[in-house]
N, C-alpha and C positions, 0 to 999 in steps of 0.2 A: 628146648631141645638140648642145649649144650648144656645145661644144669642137670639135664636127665642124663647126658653122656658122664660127666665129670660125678654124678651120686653113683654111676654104676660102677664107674672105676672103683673109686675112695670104699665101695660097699664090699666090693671083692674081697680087699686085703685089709679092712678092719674087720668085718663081720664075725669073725672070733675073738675080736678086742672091747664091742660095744654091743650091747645088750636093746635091741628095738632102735636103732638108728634108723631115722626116716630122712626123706625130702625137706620135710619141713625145720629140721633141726640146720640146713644147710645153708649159705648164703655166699654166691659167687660173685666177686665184682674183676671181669677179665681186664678190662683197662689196666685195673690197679695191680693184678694181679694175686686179688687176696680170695683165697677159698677160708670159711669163717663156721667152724662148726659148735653149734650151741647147747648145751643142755644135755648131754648125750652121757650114758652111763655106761661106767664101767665093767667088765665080764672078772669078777674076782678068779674064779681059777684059772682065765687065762693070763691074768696079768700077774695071780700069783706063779705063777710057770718061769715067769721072765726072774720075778725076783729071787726064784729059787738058783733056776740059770746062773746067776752072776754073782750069788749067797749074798742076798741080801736079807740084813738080821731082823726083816720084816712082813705081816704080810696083809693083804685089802681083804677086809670083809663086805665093802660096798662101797662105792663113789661115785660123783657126777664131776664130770667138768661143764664147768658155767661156761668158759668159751676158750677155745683153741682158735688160733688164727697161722694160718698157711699163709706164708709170702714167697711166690714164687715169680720166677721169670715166663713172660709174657710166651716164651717160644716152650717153657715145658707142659704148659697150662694146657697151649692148643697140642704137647703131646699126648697129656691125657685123655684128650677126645680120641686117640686112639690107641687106649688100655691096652696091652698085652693080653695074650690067652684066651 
């Protein structure tokens, strides 16, 4: 249930950053406070958007990241259980 709260959150405000992001890509450990996302690929125009944004002299024709690791504090973790909007 809280791993279903915390993928709706993270799914909101990436879902125009990664391309087929699931549950299964996701991996929460609250104690530690680490949310761990795996394997999850890149939306190249939207990420080209950003580089464009800030000129940068580059730009993604496709990627994955192998893993991303979120370390956050125990009390913002349980504020994600309750996402804005």
């Amino acid at each position: 249930m809280i791993k279903d709260q915390i993928y709706s959150c993270l799914q909101k405000y990436l879902e125009k950053y990664l391309i087929g992001f699931d549950k299964s890509q996701m991996e929460v450990a609250l104690l530690s406070g680490s949310i761990e996302l795996k394997g999850v690929n890149l939306h190249p125009g939207a990420i080209n958007k950003i580089f464009e944004k800030y000129q940068l002299p580059f730009a993604l024709k496709a990627g994955t990241i192998g893993k991303f690791e979120l370390k956050v504090h125990s009390a913002l973790t349980l504020s994600v259980l309750r996402c804005p909007g």
